[in-house]
N, CA, C and O atoms as a Tripos MOL2 file, in Angstrom:
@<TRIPOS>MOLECULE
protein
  236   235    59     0     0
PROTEIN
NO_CHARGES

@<TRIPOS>ATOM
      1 N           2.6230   13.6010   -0.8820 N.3       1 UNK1
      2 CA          2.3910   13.1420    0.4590 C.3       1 UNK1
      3 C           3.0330   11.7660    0.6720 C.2       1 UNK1
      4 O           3.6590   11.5870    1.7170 O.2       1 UNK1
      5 N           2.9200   10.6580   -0.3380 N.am      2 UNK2
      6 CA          3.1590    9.5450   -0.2770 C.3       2 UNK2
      7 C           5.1590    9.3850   -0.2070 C.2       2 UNK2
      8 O           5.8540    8.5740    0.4040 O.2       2 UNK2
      9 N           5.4760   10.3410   -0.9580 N.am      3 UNK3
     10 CA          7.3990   10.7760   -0.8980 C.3       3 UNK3
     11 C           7.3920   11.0290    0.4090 C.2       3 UNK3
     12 O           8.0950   10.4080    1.2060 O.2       3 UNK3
     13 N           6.4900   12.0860    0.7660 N.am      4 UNK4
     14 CA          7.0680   12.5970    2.5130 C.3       4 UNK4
     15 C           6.8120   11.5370    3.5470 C.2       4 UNK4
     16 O           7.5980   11.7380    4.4730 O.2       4 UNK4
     17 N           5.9430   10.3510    3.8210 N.am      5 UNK5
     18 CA          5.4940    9.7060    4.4930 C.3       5 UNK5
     19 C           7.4170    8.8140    4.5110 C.2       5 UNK5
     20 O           8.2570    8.6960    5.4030 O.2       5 UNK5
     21 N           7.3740    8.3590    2.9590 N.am      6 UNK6
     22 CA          8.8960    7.8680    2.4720 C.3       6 UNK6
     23 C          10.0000    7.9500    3.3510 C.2       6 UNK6
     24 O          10.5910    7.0380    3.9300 O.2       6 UNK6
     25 N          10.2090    9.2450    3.3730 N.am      7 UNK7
     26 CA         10.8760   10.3120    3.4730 C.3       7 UNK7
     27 C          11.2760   10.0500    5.1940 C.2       7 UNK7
     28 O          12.3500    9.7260    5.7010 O.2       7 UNK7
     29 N           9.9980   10.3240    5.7930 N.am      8 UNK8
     30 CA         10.1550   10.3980    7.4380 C.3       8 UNK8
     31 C           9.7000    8.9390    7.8660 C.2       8 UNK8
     32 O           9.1850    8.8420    8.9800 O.2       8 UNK8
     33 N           9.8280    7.8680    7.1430 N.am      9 UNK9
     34 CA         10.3810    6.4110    7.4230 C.3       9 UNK9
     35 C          11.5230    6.1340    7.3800 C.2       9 UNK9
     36 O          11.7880    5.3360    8.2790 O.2       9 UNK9
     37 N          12.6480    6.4710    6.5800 N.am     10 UNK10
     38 CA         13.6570    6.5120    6.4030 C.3      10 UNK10
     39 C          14.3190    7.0400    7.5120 C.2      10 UNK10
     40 O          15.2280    6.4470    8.0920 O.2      10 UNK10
     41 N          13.7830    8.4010    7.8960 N.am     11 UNK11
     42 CA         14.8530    9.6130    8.9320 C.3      11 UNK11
     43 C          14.2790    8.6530   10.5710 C.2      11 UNK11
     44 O          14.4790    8.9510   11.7480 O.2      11 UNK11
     45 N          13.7160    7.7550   10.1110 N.am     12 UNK12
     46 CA         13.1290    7.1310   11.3160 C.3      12 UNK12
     47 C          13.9850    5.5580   11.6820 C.2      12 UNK12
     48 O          14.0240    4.8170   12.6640 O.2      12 UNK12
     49 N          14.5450    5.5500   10.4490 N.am     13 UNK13
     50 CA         15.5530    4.0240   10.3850 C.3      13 UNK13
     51 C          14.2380    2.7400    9.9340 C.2      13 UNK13
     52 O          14.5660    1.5680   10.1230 O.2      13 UNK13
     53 N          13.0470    2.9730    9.4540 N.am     14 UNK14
     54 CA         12.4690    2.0660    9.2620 C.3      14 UNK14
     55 C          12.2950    1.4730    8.1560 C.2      14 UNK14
     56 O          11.8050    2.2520    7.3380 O.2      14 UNK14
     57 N          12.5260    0.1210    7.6140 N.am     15 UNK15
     58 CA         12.6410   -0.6540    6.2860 C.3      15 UNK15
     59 C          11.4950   -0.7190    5.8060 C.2      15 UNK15
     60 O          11.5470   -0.6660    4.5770 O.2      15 UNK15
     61 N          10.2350   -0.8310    6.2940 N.am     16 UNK16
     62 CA          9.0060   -1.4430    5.4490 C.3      16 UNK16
     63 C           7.7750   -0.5870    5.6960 C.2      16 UNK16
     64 O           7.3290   -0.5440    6.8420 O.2      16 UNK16
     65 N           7.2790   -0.0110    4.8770 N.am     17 UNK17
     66 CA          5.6600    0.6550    5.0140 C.3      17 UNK17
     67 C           4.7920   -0.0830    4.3940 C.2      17 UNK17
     68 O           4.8760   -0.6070    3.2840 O.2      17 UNK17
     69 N           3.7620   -0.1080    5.3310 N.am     18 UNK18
     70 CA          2.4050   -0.8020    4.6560 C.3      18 UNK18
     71 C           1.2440    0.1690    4.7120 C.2      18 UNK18
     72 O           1.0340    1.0970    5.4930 O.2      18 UNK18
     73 N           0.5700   -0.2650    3.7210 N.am     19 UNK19
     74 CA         -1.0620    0.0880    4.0110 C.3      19 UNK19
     75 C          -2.3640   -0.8150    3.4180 C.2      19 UNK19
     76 O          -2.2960   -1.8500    2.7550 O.2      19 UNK19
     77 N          -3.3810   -0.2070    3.7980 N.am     20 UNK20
     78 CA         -3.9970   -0.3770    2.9580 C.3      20 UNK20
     79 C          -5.1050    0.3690    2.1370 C.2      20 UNK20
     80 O          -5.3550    1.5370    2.4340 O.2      20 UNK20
     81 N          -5.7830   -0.2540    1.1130 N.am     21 UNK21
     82 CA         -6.7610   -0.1290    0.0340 C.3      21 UNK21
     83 C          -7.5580   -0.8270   -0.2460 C.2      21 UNK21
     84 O          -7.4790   -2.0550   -0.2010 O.2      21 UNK21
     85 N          -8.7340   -0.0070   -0.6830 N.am     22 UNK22
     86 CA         -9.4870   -0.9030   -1.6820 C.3      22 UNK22
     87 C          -9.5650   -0.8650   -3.4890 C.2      22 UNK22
     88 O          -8.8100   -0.1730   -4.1710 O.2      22 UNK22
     89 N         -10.1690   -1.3690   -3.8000 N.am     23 UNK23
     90 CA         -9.9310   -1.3190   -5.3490 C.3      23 UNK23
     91 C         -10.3560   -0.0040   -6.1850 C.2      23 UNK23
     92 O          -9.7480    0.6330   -7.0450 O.2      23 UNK23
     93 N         -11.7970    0.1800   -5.5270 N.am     24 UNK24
     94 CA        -12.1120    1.7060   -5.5690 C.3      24 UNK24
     95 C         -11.3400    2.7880   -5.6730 C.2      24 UNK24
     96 O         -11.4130    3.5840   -6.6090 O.2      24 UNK24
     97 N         -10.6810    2.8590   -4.8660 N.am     25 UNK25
     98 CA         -9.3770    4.0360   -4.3830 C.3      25 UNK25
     99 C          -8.1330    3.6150   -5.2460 C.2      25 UNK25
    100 O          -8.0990    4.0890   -6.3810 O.2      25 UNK25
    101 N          -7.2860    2.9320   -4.9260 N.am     26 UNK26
    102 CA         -5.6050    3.6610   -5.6010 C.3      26 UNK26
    103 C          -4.8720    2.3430   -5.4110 C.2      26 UNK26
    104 O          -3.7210    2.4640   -4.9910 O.2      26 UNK26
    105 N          -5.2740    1.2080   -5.6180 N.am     27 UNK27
    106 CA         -3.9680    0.3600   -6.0870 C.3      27 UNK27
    107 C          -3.3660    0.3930   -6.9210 C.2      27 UNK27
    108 O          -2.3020   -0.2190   -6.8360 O.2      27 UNK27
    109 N          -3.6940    1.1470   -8.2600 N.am     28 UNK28
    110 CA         -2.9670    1.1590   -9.1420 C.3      28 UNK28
    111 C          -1.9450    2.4980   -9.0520 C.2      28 UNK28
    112 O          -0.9400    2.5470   -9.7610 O.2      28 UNK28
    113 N          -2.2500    3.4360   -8.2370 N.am     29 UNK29
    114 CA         -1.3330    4.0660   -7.8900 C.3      29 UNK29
    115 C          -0.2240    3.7460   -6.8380 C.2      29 UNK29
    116 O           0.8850    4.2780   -6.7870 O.2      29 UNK29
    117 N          -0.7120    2.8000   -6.0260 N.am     30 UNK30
    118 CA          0.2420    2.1000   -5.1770 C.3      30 UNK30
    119 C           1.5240    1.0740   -5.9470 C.2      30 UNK30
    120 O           2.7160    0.9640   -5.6640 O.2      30 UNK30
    121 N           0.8100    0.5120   -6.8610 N.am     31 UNK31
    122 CA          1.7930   -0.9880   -7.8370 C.3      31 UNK31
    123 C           2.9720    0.5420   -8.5240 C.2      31 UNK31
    124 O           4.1690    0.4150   -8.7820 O.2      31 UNK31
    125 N           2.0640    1.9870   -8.6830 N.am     32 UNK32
    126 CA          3.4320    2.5450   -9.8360 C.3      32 UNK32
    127 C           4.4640    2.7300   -9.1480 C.2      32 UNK32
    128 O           5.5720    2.6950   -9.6850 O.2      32 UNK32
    129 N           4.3210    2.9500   -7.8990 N.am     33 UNK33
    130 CA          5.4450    3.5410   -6.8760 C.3      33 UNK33
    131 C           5.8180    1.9620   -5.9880 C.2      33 UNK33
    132 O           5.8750    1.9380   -4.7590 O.2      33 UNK33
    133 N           6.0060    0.9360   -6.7030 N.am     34 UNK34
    134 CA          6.5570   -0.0650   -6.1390 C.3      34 UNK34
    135 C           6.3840   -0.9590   -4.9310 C.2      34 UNK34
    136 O           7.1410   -1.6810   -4.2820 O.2      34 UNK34
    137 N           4.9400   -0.5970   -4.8650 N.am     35 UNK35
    138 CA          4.5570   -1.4560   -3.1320 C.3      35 UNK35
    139 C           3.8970   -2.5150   -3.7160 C.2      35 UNK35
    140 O           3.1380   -2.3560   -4.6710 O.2      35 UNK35
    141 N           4.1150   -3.5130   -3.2450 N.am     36 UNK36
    142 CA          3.8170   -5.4940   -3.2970 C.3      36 UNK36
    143 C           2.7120   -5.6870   -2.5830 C.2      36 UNK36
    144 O           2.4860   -5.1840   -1.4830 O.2      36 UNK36
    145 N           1.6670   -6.7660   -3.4860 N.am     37 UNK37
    146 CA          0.6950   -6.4030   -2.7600 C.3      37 UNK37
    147 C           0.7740   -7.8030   -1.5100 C.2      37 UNK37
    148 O           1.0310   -8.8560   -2.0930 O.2      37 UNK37
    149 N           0.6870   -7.8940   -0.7230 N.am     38 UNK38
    150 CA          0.9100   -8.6180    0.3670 C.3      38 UNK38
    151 C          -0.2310  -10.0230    0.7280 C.2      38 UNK38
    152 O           0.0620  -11.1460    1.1380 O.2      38 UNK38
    153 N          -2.0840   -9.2290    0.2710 N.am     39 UNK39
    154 CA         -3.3130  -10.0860    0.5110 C.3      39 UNK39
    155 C          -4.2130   -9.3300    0.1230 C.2      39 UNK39
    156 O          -4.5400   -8.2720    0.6610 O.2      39 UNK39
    157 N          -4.7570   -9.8980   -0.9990 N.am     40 UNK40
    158 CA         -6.1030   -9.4780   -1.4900 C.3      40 UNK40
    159 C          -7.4110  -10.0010   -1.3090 C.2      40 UNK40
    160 O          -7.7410  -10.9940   -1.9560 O.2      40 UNK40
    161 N          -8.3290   -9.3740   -0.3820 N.am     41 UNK41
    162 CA         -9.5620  -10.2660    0.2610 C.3      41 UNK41
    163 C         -10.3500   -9.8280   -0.8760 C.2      41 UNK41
    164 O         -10.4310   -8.6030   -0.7990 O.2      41 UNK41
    165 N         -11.1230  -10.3660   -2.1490 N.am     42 UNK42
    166 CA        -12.0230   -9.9670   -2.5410 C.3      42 UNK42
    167 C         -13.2280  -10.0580   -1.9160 C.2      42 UNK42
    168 O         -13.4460  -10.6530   -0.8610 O.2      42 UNK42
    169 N         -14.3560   -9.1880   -2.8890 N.am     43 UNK43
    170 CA        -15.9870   -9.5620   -2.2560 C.3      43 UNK43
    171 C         -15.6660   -8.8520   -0.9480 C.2      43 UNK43
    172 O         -16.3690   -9.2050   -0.0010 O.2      43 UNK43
    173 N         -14.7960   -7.9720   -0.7190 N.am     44 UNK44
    174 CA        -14.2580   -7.1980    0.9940 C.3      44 UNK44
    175 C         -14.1550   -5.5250    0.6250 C.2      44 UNK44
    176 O         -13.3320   -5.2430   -0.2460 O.2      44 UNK44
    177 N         -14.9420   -4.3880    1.2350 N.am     45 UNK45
    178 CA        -15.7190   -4.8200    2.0150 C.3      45 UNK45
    179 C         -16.7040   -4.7330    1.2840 C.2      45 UNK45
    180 O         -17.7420   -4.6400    1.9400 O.2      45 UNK45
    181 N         -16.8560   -4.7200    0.1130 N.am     46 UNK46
    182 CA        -18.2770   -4.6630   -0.8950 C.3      46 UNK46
    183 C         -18.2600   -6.2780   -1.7320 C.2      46 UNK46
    184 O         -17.1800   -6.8470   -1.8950 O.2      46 UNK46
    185 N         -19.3770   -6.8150   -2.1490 N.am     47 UNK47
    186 CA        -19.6990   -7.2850   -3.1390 C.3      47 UNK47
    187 C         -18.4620   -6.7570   -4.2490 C.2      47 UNK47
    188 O         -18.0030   -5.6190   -4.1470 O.2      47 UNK47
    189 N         -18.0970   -7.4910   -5.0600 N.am     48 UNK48
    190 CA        -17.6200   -6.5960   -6.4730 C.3      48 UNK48
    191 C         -16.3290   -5.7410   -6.2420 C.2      48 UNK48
    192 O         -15.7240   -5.1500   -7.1370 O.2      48 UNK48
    193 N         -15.9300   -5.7610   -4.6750 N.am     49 UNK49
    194 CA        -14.7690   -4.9660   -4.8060 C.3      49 UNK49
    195 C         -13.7930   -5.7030   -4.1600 C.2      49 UNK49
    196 O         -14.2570   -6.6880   -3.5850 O.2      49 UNK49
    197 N         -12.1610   -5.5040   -4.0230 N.am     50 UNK50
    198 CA        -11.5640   -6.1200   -3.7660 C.3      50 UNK50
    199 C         -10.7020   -5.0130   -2.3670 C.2      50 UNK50
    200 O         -10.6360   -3.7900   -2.4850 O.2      50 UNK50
    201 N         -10.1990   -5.6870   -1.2890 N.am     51 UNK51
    202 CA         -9.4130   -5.3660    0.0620 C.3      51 UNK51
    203 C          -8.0520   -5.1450   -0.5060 C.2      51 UNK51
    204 O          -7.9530   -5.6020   -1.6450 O.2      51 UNK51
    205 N          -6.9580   -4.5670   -0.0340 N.am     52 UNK52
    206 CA         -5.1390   -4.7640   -0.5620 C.3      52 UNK52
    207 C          -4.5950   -4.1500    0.9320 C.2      52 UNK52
    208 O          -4.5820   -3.1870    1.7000 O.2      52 UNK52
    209 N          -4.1420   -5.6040    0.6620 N.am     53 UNK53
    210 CA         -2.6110   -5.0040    2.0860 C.3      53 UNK53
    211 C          -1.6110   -4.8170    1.3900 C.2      53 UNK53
    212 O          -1.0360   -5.8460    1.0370 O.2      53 UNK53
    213 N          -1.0680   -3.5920    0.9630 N.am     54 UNK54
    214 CA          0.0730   -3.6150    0.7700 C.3      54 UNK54
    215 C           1.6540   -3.1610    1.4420 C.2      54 UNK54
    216 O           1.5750   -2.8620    2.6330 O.2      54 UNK54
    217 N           2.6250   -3.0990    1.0270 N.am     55 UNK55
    218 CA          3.9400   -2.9010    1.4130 C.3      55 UNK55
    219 C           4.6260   -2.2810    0.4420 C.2      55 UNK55
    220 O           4.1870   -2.1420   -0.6990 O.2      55 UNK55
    221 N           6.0550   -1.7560    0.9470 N.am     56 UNK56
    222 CA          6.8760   -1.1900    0.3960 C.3      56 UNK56
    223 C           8.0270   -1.4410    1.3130 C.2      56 UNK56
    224 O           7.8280   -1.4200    2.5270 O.2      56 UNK56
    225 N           9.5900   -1.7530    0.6760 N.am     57 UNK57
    226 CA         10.5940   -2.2350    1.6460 C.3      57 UNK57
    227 C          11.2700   -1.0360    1.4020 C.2      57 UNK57
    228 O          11.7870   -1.1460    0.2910 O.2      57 UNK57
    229 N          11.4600   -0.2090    1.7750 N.am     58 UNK58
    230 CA         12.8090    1.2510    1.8710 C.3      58 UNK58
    231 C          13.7900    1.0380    2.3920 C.2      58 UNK58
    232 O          14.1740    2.0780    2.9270 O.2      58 UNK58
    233 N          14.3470    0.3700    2.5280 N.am     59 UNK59
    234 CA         15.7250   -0.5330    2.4890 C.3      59 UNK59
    235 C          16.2960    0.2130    1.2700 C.2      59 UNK59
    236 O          17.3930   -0.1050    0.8090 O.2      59 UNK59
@<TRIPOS>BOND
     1     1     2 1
     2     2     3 1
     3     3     4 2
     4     3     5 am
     5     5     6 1
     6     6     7 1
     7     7     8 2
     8     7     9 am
     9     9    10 1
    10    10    11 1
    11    11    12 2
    12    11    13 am
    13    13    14 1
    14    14    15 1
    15    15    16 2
    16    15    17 am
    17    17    18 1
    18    18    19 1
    19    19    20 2
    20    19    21 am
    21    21    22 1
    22    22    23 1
    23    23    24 2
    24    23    25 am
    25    25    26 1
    26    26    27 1
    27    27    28 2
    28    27    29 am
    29    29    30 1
    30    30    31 1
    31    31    32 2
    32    31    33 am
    33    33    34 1
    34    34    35 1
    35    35    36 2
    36    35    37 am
    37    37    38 1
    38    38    39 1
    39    39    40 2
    40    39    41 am
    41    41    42 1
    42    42    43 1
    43    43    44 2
    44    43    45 am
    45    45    46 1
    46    46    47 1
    47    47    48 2
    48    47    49 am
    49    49    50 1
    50    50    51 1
    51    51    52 2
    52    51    53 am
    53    53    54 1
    54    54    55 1
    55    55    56 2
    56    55    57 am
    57    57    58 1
    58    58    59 1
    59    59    60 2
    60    59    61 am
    61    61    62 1
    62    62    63 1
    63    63    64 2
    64    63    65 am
    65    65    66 1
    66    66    67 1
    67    67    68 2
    68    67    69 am
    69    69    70 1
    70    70    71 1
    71    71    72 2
    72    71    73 am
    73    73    74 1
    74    74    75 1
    75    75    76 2
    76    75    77 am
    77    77    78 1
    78    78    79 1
    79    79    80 2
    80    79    81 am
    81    81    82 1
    82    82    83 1
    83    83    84 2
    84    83    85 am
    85    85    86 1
    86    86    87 1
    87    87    88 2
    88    87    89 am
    89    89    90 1
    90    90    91 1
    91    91    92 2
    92    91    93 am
    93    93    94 1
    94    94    95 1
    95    95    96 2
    96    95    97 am
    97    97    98 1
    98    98    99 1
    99    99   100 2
   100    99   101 am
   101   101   102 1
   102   102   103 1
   103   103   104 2
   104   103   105 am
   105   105   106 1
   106   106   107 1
   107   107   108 2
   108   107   109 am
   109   109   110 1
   110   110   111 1
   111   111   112 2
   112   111   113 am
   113   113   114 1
   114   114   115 1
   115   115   116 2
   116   115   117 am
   117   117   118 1
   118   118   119 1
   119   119   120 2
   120   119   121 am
   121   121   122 1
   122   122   123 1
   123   123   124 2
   124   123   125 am
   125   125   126 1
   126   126   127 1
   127   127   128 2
   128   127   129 am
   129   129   130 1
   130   130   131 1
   131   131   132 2
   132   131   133 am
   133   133   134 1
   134   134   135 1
   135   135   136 2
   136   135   137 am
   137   137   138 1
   138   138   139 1
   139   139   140 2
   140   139   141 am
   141   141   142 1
   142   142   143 1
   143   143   144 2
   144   143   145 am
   145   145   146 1
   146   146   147 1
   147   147   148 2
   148   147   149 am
   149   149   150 1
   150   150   151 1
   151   151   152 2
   152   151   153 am
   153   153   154 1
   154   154   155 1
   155   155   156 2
   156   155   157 am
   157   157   158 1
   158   158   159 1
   159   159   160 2
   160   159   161 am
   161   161   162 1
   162   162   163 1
   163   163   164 2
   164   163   165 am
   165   165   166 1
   166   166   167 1
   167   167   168 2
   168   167   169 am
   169   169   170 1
   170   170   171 1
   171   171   172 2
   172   171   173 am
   173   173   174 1
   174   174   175 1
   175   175   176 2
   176   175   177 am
   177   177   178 1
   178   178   179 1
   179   179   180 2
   180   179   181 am
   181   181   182 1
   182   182   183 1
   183   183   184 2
   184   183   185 am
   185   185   186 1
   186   186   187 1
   187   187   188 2
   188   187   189 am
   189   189   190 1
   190   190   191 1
   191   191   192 2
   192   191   193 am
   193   193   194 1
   194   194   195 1
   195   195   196 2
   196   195   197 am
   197   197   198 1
   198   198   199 1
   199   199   200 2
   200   199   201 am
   201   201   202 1
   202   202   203 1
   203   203   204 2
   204   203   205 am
   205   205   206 1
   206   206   207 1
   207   207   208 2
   208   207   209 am
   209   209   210 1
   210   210   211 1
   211   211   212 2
   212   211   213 am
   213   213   214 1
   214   214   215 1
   215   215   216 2
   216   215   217 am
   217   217   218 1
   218   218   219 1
   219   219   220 2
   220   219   221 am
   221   221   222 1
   222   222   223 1
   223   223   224 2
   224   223   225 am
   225   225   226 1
   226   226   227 1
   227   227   228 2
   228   227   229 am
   229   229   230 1
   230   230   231 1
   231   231   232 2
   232   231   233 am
   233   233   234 1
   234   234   235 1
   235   235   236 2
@<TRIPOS>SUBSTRUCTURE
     1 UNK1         2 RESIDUE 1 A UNK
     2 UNK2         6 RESIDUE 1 A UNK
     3 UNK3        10 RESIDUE 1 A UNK
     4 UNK4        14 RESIDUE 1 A UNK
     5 UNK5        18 RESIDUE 1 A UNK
     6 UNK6        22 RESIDUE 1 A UNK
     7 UNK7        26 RESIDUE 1 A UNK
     8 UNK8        30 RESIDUE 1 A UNK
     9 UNK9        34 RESIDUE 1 A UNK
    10 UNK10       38 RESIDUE 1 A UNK
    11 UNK11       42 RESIDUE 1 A UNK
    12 UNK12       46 RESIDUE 1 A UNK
    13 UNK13       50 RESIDUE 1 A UNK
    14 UNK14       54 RESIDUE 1 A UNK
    15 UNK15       58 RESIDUE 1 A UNK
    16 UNK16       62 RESIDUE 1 A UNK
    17 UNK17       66 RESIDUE 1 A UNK
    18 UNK18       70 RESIDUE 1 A UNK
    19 UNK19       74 RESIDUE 1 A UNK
    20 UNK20       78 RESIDUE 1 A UNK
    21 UNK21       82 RESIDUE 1 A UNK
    22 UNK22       86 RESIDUE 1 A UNK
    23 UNK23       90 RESIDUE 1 A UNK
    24 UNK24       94 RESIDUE 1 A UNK
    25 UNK25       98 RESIDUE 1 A UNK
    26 UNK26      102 RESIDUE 1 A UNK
    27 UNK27      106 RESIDUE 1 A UNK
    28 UNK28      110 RESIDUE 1 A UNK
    29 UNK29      114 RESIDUE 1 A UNK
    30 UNK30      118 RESIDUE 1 A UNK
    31 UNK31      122 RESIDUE 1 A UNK
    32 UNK32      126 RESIDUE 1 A UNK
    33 UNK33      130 RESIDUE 1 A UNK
    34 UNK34      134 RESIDUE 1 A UNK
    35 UNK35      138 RESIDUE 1 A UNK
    36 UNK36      142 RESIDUE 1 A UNK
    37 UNK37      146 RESIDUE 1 A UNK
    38 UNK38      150 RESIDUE 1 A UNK
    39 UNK39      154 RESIDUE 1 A UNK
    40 UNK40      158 RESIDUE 1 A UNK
    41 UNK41      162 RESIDUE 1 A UNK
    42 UNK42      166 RESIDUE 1 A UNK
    43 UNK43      170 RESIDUE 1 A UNK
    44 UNK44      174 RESIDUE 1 A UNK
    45 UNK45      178 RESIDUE 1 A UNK
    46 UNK46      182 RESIDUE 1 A UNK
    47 UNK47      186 RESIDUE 1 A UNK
    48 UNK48      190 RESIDUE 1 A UNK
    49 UNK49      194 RESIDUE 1 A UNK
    50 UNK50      198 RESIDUE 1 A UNK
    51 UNK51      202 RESIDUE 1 A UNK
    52 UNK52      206 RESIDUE 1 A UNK
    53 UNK53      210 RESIDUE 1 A UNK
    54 UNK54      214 RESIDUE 1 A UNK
    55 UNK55      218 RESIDUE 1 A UNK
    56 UNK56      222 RESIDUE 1 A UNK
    57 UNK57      226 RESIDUE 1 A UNK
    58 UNK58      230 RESIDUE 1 A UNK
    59 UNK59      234 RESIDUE 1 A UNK
């Protein structure tokens, strides 16, 4: 899903995808496929867990 999103940014002419996460879920699947993390709010939105804005430049 994350290739096809890629995929139809590109056929779209667009350089940069963002999203976000929390720590719970998939930053570490985000860092394997090369997206930077941009701002990390910890203690957001839980106690103990951490917020991620991240990016990716497809350039």
């Amino acid at each position: 899903m994350l290739e096809k999103a890629i995929e139809i940014a590109k056929e779209k002419q667009l350089h940069l995808i963002t999203l976000e996460t929390i720590s719970f879920n998939a930053p570490k699947f985000y860092l394997e496929h090369e997206f930077g993390i941009m701002k990390q709010v910890d203690n957001s939105p839980l106690d103990n867990t951490s917020h991620f804005f991240m990016f990716k430049d497809i350039r």
